[in-house]
C-alpha positions in Angstrom: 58.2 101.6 193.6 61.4 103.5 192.9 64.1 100.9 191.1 67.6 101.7 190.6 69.2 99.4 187.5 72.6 98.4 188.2 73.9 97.6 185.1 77.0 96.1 186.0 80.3 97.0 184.0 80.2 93.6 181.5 76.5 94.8 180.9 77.4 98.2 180.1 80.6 97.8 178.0 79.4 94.8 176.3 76.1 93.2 176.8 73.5 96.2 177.2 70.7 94.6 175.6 70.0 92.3 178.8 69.7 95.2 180.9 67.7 97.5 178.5 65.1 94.5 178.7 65.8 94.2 182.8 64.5 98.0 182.0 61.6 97.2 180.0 60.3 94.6 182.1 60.3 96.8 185.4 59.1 99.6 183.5 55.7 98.1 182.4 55.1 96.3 185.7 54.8 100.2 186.7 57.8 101.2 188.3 59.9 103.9 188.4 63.1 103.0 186.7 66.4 104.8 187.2 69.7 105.0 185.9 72.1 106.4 188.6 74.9 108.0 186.7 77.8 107.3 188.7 77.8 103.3 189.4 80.9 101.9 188.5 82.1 97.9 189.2 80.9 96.1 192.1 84.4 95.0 192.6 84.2 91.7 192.2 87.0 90.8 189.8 89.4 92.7 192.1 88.5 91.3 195.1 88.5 87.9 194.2 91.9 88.3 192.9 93.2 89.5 196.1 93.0 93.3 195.9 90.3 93.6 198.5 91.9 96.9 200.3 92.0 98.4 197.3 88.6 97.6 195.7 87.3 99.3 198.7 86.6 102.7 196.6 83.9 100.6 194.2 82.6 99.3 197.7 81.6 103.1 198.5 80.8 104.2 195.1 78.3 101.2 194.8 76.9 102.8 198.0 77.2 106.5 197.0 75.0 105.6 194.0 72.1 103.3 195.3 71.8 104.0 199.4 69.8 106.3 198.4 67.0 106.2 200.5 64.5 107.6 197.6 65.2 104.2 196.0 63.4 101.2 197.3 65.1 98.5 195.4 68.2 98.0 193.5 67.9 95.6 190.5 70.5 93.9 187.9 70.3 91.1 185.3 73.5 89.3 186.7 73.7 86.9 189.7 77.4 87.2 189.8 77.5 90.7 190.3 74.5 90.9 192.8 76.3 87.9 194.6 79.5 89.7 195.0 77.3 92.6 196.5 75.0 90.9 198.7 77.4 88.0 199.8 81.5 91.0 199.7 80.4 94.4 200.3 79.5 94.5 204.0 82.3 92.1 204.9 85.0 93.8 203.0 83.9 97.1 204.4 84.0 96.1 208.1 87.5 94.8 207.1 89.3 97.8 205.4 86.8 100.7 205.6 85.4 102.9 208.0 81.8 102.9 210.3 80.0 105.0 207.5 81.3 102.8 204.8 79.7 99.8 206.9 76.6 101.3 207.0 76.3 102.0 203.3 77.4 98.7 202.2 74.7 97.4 204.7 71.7 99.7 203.3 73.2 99.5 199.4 73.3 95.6 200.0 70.1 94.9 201.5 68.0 95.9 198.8 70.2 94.9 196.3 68.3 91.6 193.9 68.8 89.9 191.1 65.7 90.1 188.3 64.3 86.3 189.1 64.1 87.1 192.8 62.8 90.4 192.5 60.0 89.4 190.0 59.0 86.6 192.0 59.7 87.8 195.2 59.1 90.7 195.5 56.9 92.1 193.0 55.4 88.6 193.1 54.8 88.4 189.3 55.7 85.6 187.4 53.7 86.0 184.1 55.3 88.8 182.1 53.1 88.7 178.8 56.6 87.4 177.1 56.2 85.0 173.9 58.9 83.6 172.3 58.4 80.4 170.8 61.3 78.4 170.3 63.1 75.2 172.6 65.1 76.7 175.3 67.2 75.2 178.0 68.8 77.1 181.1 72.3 77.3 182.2 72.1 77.7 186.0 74.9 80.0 187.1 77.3 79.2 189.7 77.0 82.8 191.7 72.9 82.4 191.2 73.0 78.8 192.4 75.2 78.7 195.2 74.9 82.4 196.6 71.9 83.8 196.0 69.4 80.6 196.0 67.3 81.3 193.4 66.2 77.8 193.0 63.4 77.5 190.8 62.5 81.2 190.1 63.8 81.6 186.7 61.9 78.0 185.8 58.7 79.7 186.8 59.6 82.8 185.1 60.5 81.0 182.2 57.6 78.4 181.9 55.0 81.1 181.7 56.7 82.4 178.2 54.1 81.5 175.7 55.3 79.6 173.2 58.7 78.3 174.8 60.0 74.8 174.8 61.7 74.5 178.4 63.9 71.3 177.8 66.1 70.6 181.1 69.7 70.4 181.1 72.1 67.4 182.3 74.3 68.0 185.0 73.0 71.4 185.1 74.5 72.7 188.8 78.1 72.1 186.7 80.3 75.5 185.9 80.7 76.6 182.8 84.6 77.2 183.5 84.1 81.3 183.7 84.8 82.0 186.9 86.1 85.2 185.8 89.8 85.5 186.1 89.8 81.6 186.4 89.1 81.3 182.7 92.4 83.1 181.9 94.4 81.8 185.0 93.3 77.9 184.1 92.7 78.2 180.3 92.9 74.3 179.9 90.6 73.8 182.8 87.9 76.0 181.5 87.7 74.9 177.9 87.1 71.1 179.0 84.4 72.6 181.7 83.0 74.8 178.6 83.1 71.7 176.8 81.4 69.4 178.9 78.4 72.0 179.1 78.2 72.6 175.8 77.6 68.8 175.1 74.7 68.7 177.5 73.4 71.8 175.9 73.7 70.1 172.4 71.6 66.9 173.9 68.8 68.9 174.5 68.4 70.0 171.1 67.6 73.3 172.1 67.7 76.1 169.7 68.8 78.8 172.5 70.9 78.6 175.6 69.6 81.3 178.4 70.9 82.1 182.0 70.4 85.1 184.6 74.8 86.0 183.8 76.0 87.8 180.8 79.8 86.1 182.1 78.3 82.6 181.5 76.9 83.0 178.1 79.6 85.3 177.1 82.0 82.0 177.9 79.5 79.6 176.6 77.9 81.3 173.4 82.1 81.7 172.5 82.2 77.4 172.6 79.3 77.2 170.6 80.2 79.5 168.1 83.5 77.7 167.7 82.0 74.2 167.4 79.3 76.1 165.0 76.5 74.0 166.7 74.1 76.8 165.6 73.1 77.1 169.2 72.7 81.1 170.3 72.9 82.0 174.0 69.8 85.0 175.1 69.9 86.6 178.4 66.4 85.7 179.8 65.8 89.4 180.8 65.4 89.5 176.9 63.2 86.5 176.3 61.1 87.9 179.0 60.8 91.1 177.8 60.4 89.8 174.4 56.2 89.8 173.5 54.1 89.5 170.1 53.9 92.7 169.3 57.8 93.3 170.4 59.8 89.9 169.6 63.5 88.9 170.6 65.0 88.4 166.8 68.5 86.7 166.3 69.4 89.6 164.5 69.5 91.8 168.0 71.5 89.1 169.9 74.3 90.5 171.8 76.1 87.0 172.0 77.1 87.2 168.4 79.9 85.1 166.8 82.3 88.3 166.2 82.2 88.9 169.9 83.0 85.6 170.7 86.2 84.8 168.7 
């Protein structure tokens, strides 16, 4: 299969390692990756915040790029943006945009998934060769849990990791206080949200946070740092691209301290 990697604009500007390994992983399950040139933001941020006429030009870029009917599937290593496509596009189009720009949100949109639901669904794998042998818990994502249902898919992704120490994670369907623009709109709100889940995370006694949203761990690897738990977040694209003979190191971590503060 043909597979366009939508790399979303946080993964590109500051988190690229997650979708590198969202690249590795499709490429050696024998797929045809590709890396059309001229996606741009889903839109989300500007939508949510009320410019929704306006964000109707990264509605039809989003389309320009991957209706393309030489590619059968659209992948990305972020819920939240793959939400904002699957659950915004077509509605925001049919709002403010015309019948073509309908249509291409509709095509662009329907074969648009998030890694854990492609894997499992689609390519119906969930044994990806990965090792990486250290305790993990999972931060489920608000945009993953709520809008796109993935349920368990990234547990039976995750528990077939050789070597991993899956510990579960109280009150795990809470936010992290993200929420995009809400973090900076509500800063008091978010940090005792960010607080709260950081405190569960330290009960586990996990060594590494992961989650399928660079936004989450971006928020959450920040509140560790600051309360030097020695807790690192990892994207799961990277602990399941990460293998024996090619292993995830702390040294590669995106979710570094600097970046946080």
């Amino acid at each position: 299969m043909k597979i366009a990697l939508f790399s979303t604009c946080i993964g590109d500007a500051l988190f690229p390692d997650a979708h590198k390994a969202t690249a590795l992983i499709l490429a050696r399950l024998g797929h045809e990756v590709v890396f059309p040139e001229q996606q741009t933001c889903c839109g989300q941020m500007h939508f949510n915040t009320g410019y929704q006429k306006q964000s109707l030009g990264m509605i039809r870029s989003y389309a320009d790029a991957f209706a393309d009917p030489s590619i059968d599937y659209v992948v990305a290593a972020s819920g939240s943006c793959v939400g904002a496509v699957r659950e915004q596009h077509v509605r925001l189009a049919q709002r403010h945009g015309s019948a073509a720009d309908v249509d291409g949100a509709k095509i662009a949109a329907n074969k648009t998934y998030d890694l854990p639901e492609f894997l499992v669904d689609i390519a119906q794998v969930t044994n990806l060769g990965a090792f990486f042998p250290h305790k993990v818990t999972y931060h489920s994502s608000c945009h993953g849990m709520r809008f796109l249902k993935l349920e368990d898919r990234p547990f039976k992704l995750l528990s077939q990791v050789e070597g991993i120490d899956l510990v579960p994670l109280s009150n795990a369907e809470e936010c992290c206080g993200f929420g995009g623009t809400f973090s900076l709109k509500n800063p008091e709100v978010s940090q005792a949200m960010v607080s709260d889940k950081v405190r569960h995370i330290k009960e586990t006694g996990a060594e590494y946070v992961t989650g399928g949203d660079s936004s989450c761990l971006m928020n959450i690897a920040g509140s560790l740092s600051r309360q030097r738990t020695g807790v690192r977040a990892v994207h799961m694209a990277e602990i399941l691209a990460s293998t024996k003979a090619h292993p995830w190191t702390p040294t590669s971590a995106a979710y570094s301290k600097e970046k946080m503060l």
